[in-house]
C-alpha positions in Angstrom: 0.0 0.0 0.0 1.4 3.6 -1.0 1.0 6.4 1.4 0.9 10.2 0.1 2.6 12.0 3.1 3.0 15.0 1.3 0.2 16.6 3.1 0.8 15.7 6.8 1.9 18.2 9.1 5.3 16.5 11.0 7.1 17.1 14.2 10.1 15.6 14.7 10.9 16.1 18.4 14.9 15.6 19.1 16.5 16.1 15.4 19.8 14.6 17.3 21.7 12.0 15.5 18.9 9.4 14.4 16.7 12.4 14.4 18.5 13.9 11.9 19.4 11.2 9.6 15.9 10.4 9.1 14.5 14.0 8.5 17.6 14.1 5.8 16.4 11.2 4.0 13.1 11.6 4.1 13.1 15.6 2.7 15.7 14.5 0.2 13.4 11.7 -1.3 10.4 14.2 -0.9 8.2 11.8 1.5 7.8 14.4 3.4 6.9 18.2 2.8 9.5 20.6 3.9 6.3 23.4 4.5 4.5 20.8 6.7 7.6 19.3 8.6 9.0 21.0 12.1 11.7 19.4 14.3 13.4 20.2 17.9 16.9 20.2 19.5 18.3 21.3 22.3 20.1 24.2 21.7 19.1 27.8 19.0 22.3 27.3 17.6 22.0 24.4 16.3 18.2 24.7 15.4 19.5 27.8 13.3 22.0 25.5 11.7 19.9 22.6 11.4 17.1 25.0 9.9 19.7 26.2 6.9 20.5 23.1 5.8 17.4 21.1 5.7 15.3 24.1 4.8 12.3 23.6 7.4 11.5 25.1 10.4 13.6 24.2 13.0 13.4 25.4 17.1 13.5 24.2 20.6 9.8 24.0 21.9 8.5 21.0 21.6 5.4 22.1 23.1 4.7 24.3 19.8 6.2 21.8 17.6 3.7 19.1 18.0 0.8 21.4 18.0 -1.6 19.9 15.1 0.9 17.7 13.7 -0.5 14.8 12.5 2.7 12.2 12.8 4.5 13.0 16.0 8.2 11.5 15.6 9.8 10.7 19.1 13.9 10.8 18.6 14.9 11.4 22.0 16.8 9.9 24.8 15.3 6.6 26.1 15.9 8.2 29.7 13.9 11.9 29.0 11.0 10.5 27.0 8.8 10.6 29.8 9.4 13.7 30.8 8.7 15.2 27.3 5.6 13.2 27.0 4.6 14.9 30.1 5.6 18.1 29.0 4.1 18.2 25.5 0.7 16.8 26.7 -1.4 19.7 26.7 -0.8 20.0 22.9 -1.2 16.6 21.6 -4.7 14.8 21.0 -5.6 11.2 20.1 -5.6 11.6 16.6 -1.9 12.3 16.4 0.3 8.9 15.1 3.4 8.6 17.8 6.2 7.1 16.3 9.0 6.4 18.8 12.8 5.4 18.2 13.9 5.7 21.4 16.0 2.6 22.0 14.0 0.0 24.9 11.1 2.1 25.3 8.0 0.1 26.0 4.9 1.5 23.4 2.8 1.1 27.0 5.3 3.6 29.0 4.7 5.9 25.9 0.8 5.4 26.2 0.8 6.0 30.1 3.0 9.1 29.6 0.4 10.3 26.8 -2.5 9.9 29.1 -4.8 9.1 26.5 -5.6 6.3 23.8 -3.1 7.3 21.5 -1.6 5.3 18.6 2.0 4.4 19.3 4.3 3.0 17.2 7.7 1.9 18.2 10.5 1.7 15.5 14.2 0.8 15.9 16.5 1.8 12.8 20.1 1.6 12.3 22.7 4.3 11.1 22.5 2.8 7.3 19.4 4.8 7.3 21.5 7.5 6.1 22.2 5.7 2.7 19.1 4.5 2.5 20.2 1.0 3.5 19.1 0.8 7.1 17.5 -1.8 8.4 14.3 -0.7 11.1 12.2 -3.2 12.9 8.2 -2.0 14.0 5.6 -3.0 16.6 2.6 -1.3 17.5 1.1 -0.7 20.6 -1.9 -1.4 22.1 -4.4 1.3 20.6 -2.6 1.7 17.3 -4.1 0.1 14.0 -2.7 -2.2 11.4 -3.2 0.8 8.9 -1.0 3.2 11.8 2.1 0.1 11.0 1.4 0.3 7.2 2.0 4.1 7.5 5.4 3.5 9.6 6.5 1.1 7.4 6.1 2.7 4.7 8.2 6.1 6.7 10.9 3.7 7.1 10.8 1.9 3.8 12.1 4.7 2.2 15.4 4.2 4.4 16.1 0.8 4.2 14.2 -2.6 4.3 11.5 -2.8 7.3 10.3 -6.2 9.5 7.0 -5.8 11.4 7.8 -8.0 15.1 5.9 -8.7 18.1 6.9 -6.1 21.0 8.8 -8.5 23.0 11.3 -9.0 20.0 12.0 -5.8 19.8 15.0 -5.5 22.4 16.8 -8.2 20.5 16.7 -6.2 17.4 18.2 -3.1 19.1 21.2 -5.7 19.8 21.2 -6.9 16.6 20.4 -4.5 13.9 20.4 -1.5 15.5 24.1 -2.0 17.1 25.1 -4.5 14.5 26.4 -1.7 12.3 29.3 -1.5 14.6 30.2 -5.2 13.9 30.6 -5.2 10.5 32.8 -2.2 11.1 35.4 -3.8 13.5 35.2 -6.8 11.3 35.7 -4.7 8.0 38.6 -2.8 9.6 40.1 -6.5 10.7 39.8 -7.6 7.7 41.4 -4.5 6.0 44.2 -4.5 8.7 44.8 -8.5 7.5 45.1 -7.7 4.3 47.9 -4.6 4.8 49.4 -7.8 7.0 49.7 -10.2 4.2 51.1 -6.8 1.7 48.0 -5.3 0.1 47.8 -1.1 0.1 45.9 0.1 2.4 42.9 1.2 0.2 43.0 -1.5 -1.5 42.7 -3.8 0.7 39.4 -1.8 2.4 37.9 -1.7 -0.5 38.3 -5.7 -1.2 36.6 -6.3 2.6 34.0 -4.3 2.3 32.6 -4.6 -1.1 32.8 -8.5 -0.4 31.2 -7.8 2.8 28.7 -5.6 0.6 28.4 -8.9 -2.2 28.0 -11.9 0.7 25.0 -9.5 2.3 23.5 -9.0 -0.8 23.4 -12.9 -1.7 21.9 -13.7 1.4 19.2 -11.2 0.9 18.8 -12.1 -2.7 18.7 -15.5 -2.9 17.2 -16.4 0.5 19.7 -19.1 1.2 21.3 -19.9 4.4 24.2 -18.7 5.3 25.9 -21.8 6.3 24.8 -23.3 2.4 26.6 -20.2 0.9 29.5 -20.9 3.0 30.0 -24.3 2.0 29.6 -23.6 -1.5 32.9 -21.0 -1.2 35.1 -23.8 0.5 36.6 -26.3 -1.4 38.3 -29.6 -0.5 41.6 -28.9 0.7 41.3 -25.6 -0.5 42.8 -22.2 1.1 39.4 -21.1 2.7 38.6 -24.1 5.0 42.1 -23.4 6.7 40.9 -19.8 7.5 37.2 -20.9 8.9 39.5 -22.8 11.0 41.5 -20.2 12.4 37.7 -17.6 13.0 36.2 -21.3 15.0 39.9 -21.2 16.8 39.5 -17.8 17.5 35.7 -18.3 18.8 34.9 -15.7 16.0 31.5 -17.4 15.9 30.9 -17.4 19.9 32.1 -13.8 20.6 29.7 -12.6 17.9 26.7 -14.4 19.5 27.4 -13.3 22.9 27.8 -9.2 21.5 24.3 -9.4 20.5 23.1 -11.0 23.6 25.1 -8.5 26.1 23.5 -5.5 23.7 20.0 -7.2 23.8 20.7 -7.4 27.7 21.8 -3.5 28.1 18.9 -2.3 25.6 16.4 -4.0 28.2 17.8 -1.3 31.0 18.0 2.2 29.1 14.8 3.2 29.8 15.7 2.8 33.0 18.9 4.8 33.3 
């Protein structure tokens, strides 16, 4: 289903650095109108800056900004979304669409703190948004509709690929997705470094990691195969990539990998709780 959002007054409230990836994106691909979309930070200074470059209207009252806006985005800190809720709530109304990205916040902790029947929807993107190759999982809360996801979705769509989840999943894509970016990156760089090691340039040698890193992704995502089947079908009999499997499963590659995404899953389960 295609949504027109061209005519839906927006307020993004905390432009930060998720904030302000996804207002980038989503004014440069013209989802949204840059007449009908406001945003908040913190500080005038950069609310003027902010304000030049994406060419909307840009402050730090979030009680005016989400006056009448139809799609309230919630980019704050996990720890200070209650007490915007709070303060915003004599200008909000139960016809607005709340769409949070504030990493572990419950959609019910966002309903109490709107005192009203609200539709919430709780998103968690990754910094690939910024490409347009993020990867954001949705769930909805308790008085929003299947047609308040659709409408997320399709938000998010337009930055990446998007996976609708029960609530309770949602911590465990925080630790995977969300913080998975960071991953790749000390992987990449280990694999750049290992290449310099064995007498490749420098540049080179990135640029071999990551746009195989780039092709293995996009294989998976293609073809819908395993991983474990594409991995096989790369090593040989007694060829050179079996010894090198053998050094990551030496190395507990595999293992330290699984555990990261459990310890993030574990810490995303206490931010909204300081």
């Amino acid at each position: 289903m295609k949504f027109d959002f061209s005519g839906k007054r927006v307020a993004v409230i905390g432009a930060g650095k998720m904030g302000g990836i996804l207002l980038k994106v989503l004014l440069e691909k013209g989802l949204l109108s840059r007449q009908l979309t406001r945003a908040t930070v913190q500080h005038e200074d950069r609310a003027k800056t902010l304000s030049d470059k994406l060419g909307i209207t840009v402050g730090t009252d979030n009680l005016a900004v989400v006056k009448d806006a139809d799609i309230v985005l919630l980019c704050v800190k996990p720890q200070v979304v209650k007490e915007v809720l709070e303060w915003i709530r004599p200008n909000i109304s139960s016809t607005q669409l709340f769409i949070s990205v504030a990493a572990s916040v419950p959609t019910e902790q966002i309903e109490n703190a709107l005192s009203m029947n609200a539709p919430v929807v709780r998103a968690m993107p990754n910094t690939p948004c910024l490409l347009g190759v993020g990867m954001t999982g949705i769930c909805k809360g308790k008085f929003a509709t299947s047609e308040h996801v659709d409408a997320a979705c399709a938000l998010f769509n337009v930055v990446g690929k998007t996976v609708v989840v029960d609530e309770k999943h949602m911590d465990a894509v925080t630790g995977l997705s969300a913080s998975g970016p960071a991953y790749i990156y000390i992987i990449l760089e280990s694999l750049a470094e290992a290449g310099v090691k064995v007498g490749l340039p420098r540049d080179i040698a990135t640029l071999l990691a990551a746009q195989t890193t780039l092709g293995a992704a996009t294989v998976v995502l293609e073809t819908g195969d395993h991983p474990a089947l594409l991995k096989d079908a790369v090593t040989t009999p007694a060829g050179c990539t079996v010894d090198g499997i053998m050094e990551l499963e030496e190395g507990k590659l595999r293992v330290t990998l699984i555990k990261a995404v459990v310890k993030a899953t574990q810490r995303a389960k206490e931010l909204a709780y300081g």
